[in-house]
C-alpha positions in Angstrom: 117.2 -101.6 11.8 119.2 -99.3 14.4 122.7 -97.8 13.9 125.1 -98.9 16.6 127.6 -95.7 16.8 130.7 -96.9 18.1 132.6 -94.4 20.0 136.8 -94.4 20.3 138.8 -95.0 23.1 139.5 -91.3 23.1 136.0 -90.0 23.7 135.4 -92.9 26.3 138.4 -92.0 28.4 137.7 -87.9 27.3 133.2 -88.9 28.6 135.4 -90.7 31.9 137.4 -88.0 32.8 134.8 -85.3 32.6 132.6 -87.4 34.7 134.9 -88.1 37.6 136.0 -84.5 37.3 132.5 -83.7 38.1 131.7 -86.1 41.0 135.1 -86.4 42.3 136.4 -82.8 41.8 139.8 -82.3 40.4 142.1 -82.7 43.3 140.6 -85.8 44.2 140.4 -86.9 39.9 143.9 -86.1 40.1 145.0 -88.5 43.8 142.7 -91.3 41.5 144.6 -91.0 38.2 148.1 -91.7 40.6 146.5 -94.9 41.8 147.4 -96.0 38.4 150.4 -96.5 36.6 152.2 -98.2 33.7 154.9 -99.2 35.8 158.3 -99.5 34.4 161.0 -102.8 33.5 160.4 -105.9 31.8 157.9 -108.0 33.5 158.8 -111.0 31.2 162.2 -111.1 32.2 161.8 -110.0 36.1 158.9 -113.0 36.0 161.0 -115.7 34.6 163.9 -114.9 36.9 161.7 -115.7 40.0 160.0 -118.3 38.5 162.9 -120.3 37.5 163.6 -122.0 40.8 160.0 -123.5 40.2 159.1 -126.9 38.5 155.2 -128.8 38.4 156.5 -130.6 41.3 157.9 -128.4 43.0 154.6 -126.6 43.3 153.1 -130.0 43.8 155.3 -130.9 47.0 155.0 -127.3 48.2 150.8 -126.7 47.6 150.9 -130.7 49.2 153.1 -129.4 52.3 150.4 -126.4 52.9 147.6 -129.1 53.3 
């Protein structure tokens, strides 16, 4: 019977970071790392105001005007 060893999200992203560091070099590890970001606001809330124009047919007539 084998052992599965789990490893935590901490040494997965600390193993991913060392490894782009090494291919990618750090300036280019760092212009990566700002592809990506939490964002900021309340997605819920921005969502449902855009979306509250819409009804199922609405999007019906409007997917059936594209066609």
């Amino acid at each position: 019977m084998s052992t599965v060893n789990y490893k935590t999200d901490y040494e997965i992203q600390e193993t991913a970071f060392e490894l782009l560091h090494k291919k990618l070099g750090m300036s280019d590890l760092i212009r990566f790392m700002q592809q990506y970001n939490k964002g900021y606001g309340n997605y819920v809330q921005d969502r449902d105001k855009w979306q509250k124009k819409y009804t199922v047919d609405s999007l019906f007539d409007e997917i059936e005007q594209q066609l």
